[in-house]
Every structure is written in structure tokens, then in C-alpha cells.
N, C-alpha and C positions, 0 to 999 in steps of 0.2 A: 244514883244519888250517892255520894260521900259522907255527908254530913245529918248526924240525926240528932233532933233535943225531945225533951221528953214534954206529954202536956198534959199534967195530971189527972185537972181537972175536965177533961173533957169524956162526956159520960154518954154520951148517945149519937145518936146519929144525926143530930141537929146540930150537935156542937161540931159533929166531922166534916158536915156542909159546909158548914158557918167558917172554920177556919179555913176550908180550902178554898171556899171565895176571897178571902181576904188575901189568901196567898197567889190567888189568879189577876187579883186588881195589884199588885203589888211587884208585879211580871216576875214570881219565882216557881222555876221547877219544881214541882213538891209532890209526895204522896201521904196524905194524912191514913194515919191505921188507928182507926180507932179501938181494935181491939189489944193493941200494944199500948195504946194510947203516946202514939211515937209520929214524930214529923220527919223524912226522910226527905233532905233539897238539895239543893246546889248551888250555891249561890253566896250572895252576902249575908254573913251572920244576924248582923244587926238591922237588916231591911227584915228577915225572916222574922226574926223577937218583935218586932215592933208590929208587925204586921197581925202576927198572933195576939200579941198583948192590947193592943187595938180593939181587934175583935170581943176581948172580953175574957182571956186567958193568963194563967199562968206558965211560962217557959223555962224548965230545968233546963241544964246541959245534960 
């Protein structure tokens, strides 16, 4: 993975599910860590952000 944004608010392991579904319907390579609270992908930035932000998140760089 190249690219990593941060996701602050994501606090358990429901929100780690929850984004990385959204990140599988979305066809991005991703690995959510919830305990960095960090999204690590490859891909297009703004399919990534949207995907999360979708889900019910907020997206740092």
C-alpha cells in the first residue's frame, strides 16, 4: 500500500468492519488498522475519501 489517511474517529472494531466494507464495495485495496486508526490503499484518493466518508467517517490526510 502507498498511500495512507488517517480516520480519527473510528474507535472500535465495528467502525474497522464497517469502513473496510465500504472500502471492498468500492473495489479499493485497503488495510484498515484500527489501532493507528489509519487506512493504508492504493488507489484513487478520492474514491478512498468518499467511500469512508459515506460510510459515516471522517478522513484526514
Amino acid at each position: 500500500m502507498d498511500k495512507r489517511v488517517s480516520v480519527p474517529d473510528m474507535s472500535c472494531a465495528h467502525c474497522e468492519a464497517r469502513i473496510n466494507k465500504a472500502l471492498q464495495e468500492a473495489n479499493v485495496e485497503a488495510v484498515v488498522d484500527l489501532a493507528s486508526k489509519t487506512v493504508s490503499y492504493t488507489g484513487d484518493d478520492a474514491v478512498v475519501k468518499s467511500a469512508i466518508e459515506d460510510a459515516g467517517y471522517t478522513v484526514e490526510a
